[in-house]
FIKOLFI-296402 format. One line per 10 residues: number of its first residue (from 1); for each residue x, y negated, z of C-alpha. Coordinates in pm, whole numbers, plus 50000, padded with zeros to 5 digits. Layout:
# FIKOLFI-296402
NUM> X/Y/Z; ... $
//
This chain:
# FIKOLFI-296402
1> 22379/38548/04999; 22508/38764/05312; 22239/39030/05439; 22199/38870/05819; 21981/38607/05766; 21706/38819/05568; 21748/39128/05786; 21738/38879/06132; 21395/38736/05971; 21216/39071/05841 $
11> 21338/39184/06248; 21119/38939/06360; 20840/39000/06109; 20793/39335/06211; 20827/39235/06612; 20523/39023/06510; 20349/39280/06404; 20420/39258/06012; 20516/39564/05789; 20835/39577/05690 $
21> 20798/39821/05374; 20535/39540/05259; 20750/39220/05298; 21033/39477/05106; 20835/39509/04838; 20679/39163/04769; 21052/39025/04821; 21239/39297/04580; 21513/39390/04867; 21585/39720/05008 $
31> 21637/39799/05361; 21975/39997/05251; 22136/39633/05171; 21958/39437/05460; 22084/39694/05695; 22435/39673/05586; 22620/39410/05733; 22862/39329/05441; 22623/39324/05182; 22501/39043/04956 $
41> 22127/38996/04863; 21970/38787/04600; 21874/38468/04690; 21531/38472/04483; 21458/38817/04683; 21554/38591/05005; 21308/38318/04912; 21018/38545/04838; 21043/38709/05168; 21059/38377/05313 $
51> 20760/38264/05182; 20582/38611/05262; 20651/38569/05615; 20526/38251/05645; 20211/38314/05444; 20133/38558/05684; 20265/38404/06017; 20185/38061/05948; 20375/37733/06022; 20361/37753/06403 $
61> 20449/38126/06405; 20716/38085/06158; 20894/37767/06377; 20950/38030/06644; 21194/38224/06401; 21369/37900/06290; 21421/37813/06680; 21561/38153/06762; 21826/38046/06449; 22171/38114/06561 $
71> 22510/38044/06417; 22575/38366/06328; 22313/38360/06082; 22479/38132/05874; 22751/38413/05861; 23131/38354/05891; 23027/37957/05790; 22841/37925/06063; 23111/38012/06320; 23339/37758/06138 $
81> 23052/37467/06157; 23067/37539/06588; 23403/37412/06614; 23324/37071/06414; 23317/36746/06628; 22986/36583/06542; 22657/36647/06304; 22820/36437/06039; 23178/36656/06024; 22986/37005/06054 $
91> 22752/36872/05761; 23058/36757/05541; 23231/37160/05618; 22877/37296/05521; 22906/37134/05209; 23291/37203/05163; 23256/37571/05275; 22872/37597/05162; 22975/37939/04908; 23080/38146/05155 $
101> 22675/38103/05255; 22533/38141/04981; 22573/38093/04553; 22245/37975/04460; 22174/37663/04698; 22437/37385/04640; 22475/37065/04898; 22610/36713/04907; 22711/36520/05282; 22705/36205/05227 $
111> 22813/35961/05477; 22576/35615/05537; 22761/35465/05780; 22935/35569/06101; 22657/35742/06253; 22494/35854/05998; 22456/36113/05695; 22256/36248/05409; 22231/36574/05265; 22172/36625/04927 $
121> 21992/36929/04848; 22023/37073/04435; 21861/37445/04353; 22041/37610/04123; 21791/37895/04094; 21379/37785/04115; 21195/37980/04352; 20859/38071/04218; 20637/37781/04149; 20363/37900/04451 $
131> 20657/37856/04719; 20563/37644/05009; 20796/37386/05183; 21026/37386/04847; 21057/37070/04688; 20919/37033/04353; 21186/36856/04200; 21506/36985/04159; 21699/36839/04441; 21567/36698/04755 $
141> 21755/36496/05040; 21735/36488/05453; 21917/36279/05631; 22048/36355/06018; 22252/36224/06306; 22320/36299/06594; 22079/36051/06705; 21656/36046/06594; 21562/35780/06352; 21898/35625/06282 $
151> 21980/35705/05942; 21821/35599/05620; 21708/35849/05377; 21870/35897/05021; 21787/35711/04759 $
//
């Protein structure tokens, strides 16, 4: 995947307080890479330094990085998903678009109704099996709308 998103989240590790050369080493990417804006980064190395940040933030420390998430961290996809119409239209270009994100992760909108959607979720690489907040089965879904509690989940 791109560099931005891991090199936005080990910024705010270390403005926490967290060493960067430690979170480096426990995730297996260099600071050459995450510092260049063009490069691409392993997934599994993005994964482990997700789940070393949020062993050592927590869940309510980590939340503030998610809400500080901008659309530029999704890369050049994520400037393409800000001109879609609704939830349901940026979800189905995430999906259509979803490599120029990333090549491990792979995602499925699918449409319930006229407001609603679910995303499928498959891993196509397994994070280790100590990773928290990862599914244990292979694919996982979430459904959204624009609107709370209106969609079913998948099934």
């Amino acid at each position: 995947m791109g560099s931005h998103f891991p090199a936005r989240l080990l910024a705010f590790a270390e403005s926490v307080g967290l060493a960067s050369d430690e979170l480096l080493a426990r995730s297996g990417l260099g600071a050459a890479a995450l510092a260049d804006p063009d490069a691409r980064v392993p997934l599994l190395g993005v994964y482990a330094l997700i789940e070393a940040v949020c062993e050592r933030l927590g869940d309510a420390a980590s939340l503030r990085f998610v809400a500080a998430f901008d659309a530029g961290d999704l890369d050049a996809l994520g400037f393409l998903l800000q001109t879609c119409p609704d939830l349901g239209a940026a979800l189905e270009r995430f999906v259509a678009f979803q490599a120029l994100y990333t090549d491990g992760e792979r995602f499925e909108a699918v449409r319930l109704g006229d407001d609603s959607v679910a995303l499928r979720y498959t891993r196509s690489v397994r994070p280790a099996a100590r990773t928290r907040g990862w599914p244990r089965s292979p694919s996982s879904t979430s459904s959204s709308t624009g609107r709370a509690g209106s969609a079913a989940p998948w099934r």
